[in-house]
C-alpha positions, 0 to 999 in steps of 0.5 A: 713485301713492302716496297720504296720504289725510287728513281734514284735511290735514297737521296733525301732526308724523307725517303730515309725515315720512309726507309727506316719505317718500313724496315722498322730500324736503322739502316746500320741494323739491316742486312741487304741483298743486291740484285745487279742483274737489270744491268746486263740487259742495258747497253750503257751498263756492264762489268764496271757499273755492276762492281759500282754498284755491289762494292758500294761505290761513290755513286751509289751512295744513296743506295748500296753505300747507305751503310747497311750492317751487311751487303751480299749480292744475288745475281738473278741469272745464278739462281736457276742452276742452283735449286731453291734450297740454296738460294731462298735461305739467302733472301729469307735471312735478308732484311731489304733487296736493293735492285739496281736499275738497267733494263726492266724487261730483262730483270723480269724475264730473271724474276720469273725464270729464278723463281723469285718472283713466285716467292715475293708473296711470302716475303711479308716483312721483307723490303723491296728498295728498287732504282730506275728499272728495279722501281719500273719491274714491279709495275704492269708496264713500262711504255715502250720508251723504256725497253732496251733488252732485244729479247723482250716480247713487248713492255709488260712487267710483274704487275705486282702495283697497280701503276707504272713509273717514269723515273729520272724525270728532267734529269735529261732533254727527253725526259721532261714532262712532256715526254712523261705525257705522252708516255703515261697516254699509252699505258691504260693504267696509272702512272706516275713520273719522278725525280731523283728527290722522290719515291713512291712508298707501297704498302698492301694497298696503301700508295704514298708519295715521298718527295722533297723534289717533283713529281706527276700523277698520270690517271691512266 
C-alpha cells in the first residue's frame, strides 16, 4: 500500500502529479473505492456530508470529484455481514481508496473489526488517498485533541507510519501552531501539522513532504 496522506484533499498542482506517480497514471484512468465511514462517528457529519462526499459534490472537488474512471463506495460498517469473499474482490479490482474524514478512532474501530486493515499488507500497489481523519487513521495516535466518537478507549490508531498528523492547520482559531505545539508535545512520536496545500507522501519507509502552503515537522 502506498499512501498520500492530506488534510484537505488534492488542492494543488504538486499533490496532483504526487498522485498520478503513485498510481503511475492518469487519474481519469483509475478506479476508486470510497470509504465515508469516519463520518458517522463525527458530530458535524451525516446522511448529507456522506452523499457529498460519494456523489462527487462541489465540495469534494479536490477529492471524490478529481474525475476518476469510476467511483464505488465501501461502507466499512457493511463489511462484516457479508464475508470476505465478497468484499475483497471490490478492493482488489480498485486502483485507490479515497477516505473521507470524520472521526479517526471510529473509522479504526471499522478498520479492524471489517477486516480491512488485516488486508492493507497485501494491497501492494494499491493507493491510500486519505483527508483529515482518513489521513490521521493510519498513524499510532492522534492526540486527544481529535477524539470525538464516545466509543473510543483512548487516541490510539492503525500505526501502520511511523508518525501522527495535525491536519487543517490555521484553518481556524484553535488550529494554529501553537495548538499543533502543544498537540505534538504529548504524542512521543513524530508528528507533523498540515494546511489544506499539503500532504505527506508514503512509500515503504520513504516520507516526503508535498506542499505548495505550510507546514510543521514535530521530532516527538
Amino acid at each position: 500500500m502506498k499512501y498520500l496522506l492530506t488534510s484537505g484533499g488534492v488542492t494543488n498542482p504538486s499533490i496532483h502529479a504526487a498522485l498520478e506517480e503513485l498510481l503511475g497514471k492518469p487519474v481519469a484512468e483509475c478506479h476508486a473505492l470510497c470509504v465515508p465511514t469516519a463520518q458517522w462517528g463525527h458530530p458535524m457529519c451525516g446522511p448529507a456530508s456522506v452523499r457529498g462526499f460519494v456523489a462527487a459534490g462541489s465540495a469534494w472537488q479536490h477529492f471524490s470529484g478529481l474525475g476518476w474512471a469510476s467511483l464505488g463506495v465501501l461502507e466499512l460498517t457493511a463489511l462484516p455481514s457479508m464475508g470476505t469473499r465478497r468484499w475483497v474482490p471490490w478492493v482488489e479490482e480498485a486502483d485507490v481508496l479515497l477516505v473521507d474524514g470524520g472521526d479517526a478512532t471510529y473509522l479504526c474501530h471499522w478498520m479492524r473489526e471489517s477486516g480491512l486493515a488485516d488486508l492493507l499488507p497485501a494491497l501492494e500497489d494499491m493507493v491510500w488517498v486519505g483527508v483529515s481523519a482518513g489521513s490521521m487513521v493510519v498513524t499510532p495516535r492522534i492526540g486527544a485533541y481529535f477524539v470525538e466518537w464516545p466509543g473510543a478507549k483512548d487516541d490510539r490508531t492503525l500505526g501502520i507510519v511511523g508518525f501522527s498528523l495535525f491536519p487543517h492547520l490555521n484553518a481556524w482559531p484553535k488550529n494554529m501552531a501553537s495548538d499543533a505545539a502543544r498537540w505534538a508535545a504529548d504524542l512521543g512520536v513524530p508528528a507533523y501539522a498540515i494546511d489544506e496545500q499539503t500532504a505527506v507522501k508514503v512509500v515503504g519507509d520513504t516520507v516526503e513532504v508535498v506542499s505548495e502552503g505550510e507546514w510543521i515537522a514535530f521530532g516527538g
